[in-house]
Residue, then its C-alpha position, 0 to 999 in steps of 0.5 A: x084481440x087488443x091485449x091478450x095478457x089483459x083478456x087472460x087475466x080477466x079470465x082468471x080472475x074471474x074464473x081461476x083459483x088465486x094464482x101466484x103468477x102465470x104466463x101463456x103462448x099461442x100454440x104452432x099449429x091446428x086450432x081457429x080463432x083466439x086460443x092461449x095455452x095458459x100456465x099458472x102457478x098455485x101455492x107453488x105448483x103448477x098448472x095448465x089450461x087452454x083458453x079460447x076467446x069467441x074472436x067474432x064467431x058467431x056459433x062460438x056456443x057450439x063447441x064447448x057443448x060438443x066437447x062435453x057432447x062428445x066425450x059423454x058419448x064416445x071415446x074420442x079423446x076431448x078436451x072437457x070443458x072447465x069454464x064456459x062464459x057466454x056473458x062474462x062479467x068483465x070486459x072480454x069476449x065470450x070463453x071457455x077453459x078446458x084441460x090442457x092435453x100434452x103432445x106434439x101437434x100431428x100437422x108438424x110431425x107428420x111427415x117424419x114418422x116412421x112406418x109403424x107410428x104412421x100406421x098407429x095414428x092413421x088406424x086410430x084415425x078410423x077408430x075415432x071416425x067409426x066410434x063417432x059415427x056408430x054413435x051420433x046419427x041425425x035425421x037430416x044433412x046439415x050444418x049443426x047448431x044449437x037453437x034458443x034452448x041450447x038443443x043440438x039441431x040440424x041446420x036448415x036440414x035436408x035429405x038430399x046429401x048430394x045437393x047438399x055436399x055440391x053447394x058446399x064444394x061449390x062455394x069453395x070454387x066461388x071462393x077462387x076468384x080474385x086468389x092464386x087460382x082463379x084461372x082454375x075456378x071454371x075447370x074445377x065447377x065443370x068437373x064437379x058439375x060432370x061428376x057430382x051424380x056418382x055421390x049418393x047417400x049410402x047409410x043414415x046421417x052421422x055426425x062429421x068433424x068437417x076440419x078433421x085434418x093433422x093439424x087439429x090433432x094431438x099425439x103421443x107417438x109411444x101409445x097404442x092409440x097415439x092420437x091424444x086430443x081431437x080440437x076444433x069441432x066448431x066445423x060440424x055437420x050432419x053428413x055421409x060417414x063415406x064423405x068423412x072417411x075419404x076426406x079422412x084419407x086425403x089428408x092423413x095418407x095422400x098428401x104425404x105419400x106418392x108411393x101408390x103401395x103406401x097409400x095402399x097399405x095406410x088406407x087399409x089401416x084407416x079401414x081396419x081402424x073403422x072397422x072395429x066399430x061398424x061395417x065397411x066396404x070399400x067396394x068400386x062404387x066407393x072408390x068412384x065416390x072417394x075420387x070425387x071426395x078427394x078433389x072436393x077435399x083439395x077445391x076446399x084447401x085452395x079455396x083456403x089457401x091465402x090464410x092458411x099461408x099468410x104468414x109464409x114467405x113468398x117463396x114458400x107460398x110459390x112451392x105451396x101453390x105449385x103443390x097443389x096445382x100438381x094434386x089437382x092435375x093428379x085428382x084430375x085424371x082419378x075422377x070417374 
């Protein structure tokens, strides 16, 4: 984006009250792509929205349906919708304008709070994945998207959820190649390729936030359910509620925590969080299959690692990736 003071004020002119005056900033941290918090000031007083630009994103429609999606359906905390212009009449990109929901991001936090309030927000964490998962199912696997008539679809869909979650993993080992661990591309397919038969389908498809991670969090840590915004939904699939649940596990407790009691103790909060909508055994077969997640889960992080770090300093980058090159030996020796 050339001149995001321009682009926003097109946006408000065409789509705002009159405004005295407003100012934005980007936010620190979560969000993808061209995303303004936006302050205005209206016959004196004032007001806050977010603005999002398309930036290129060819499925851009699909998130603000899901926001509107969501939170007709559940009660996970989503920003509504204001505005959404897929063709506006001024010269910018598609957007859309939702409410602007307060709180510090859960990525910058994290690893500062103390026990209790990690607890609330890794049990509130499982509320939201058992609410969304008890009440959006699909017939198939698949990434998820809108056809002609603004229908929600299943991509592409297929019954084999392990084909289907190996050629995603996969394509985040290709993605190694020519980045800061290539020399582990060949090691990390073969063990995917040796431990890919213990995944299997275990219920019916249910709707996945595939980048439901701290940094894409809002939270108020004095509230009993502190997380207060869930951003970015424009990474959805059909998938295994197994699959969102692990995944949820890694990046909330593991990463954080070495102490095995800890992790212990935070992954049965997650579940107990889960439980209050639907049933949950985390029985051996599970535990085979949440190994098999994890390292699925780190693979995608270093597949990742260049843009999620290209404004880190050298040095930074070299901790980074020593950390995560001790996780994967870790995973590593977990896999079944």
């Amino acid at each position: 984006m050339s001149n995001p003071e321009r682009d926003i004020r097109a946006v408000l002119e065409e789509s705002g009250p009159d405004y005295d005056e407003f100012s934005f900033e980007r936010p620190t941290a979560g969000h993808q792509g061209e995303v303004f918090l936006v302050s205005l000031t209206v016959n004196g007083e004032k007001y806050e929205v977010v603005v999002k630009f398309q930036a290129g994103d060819p499925g851009f429609a699909l998130e603000p349906f899901l926001h509107d999606y969501i939170a007709d359906r559940t009660g996970i905390p989503v920003p509504r919708i204001l505005v959404y212009k897929e063709q506006p009449e001024l010269d910018v990109e598609p957007y859309f304008v939702t409410e602007r929901i307060h709180g510090r991001n859960l990525a910058e936090s994290l690893a500062d709070l103390d026990d209790k309030t990690h607890e609330a927000v890794v049990e509130h964490a499982g509320r939201i994945l058992g609410d969304v998962h008890n009440q959006i199912a699909f017939e198939g696997y698949g990434r998820l998207m809108l056809d002609d008539g603004g229908k929600l679809i299943v991509d592409d869909f297929t019954w084999d959820w392990q084909q289907f979650f190996y050629e995603s993993i996969s394509a985040s080992v290709n993605a190694f190649e020519g980045g800061p661990f290539a020399d582990l591309q060949k090691d990390a397919q073969q063990r995917l390729d040796e431990t890919i038969d213990v995944i299997e389908a275990t219920d019916i498809p249910r709707l996945v936030h595939d980048d439901f991670r701290p940094a894409n969090m809002l939270f108020a840590a004095d509230e009993r359910d502190p997380i207060s915004a869930v951003l970015d939904w424009q990474f959805v699939l059909a998938g295994d509620p197994e699959y969102h649940i692990a995944r949820t596990d890694f990046l909330f407790i593991d990463p954080t925590f070495r102490d095995a009691e800890t992790q212990k103790r935070l992954r049965e909060r997650l579940y107990a969080g889960y439980r209050e909508h639907r049933e949950f055994e985390a029985d051996e077969a599970y535990e085979h299959r949440r190994a098999v997640y994890h390292f699925a889960t780190l693979v995608w992080r270093m597949a990742g690692f260049e843009s999620t770090f290209a404004d880190f300093s050298g040095l930074a980058q070299g901790r980074y990736e020593a950390r995560f090159r001790r996780q994967y030996d870790e995973l590593v020796d977990r896999l079944p």
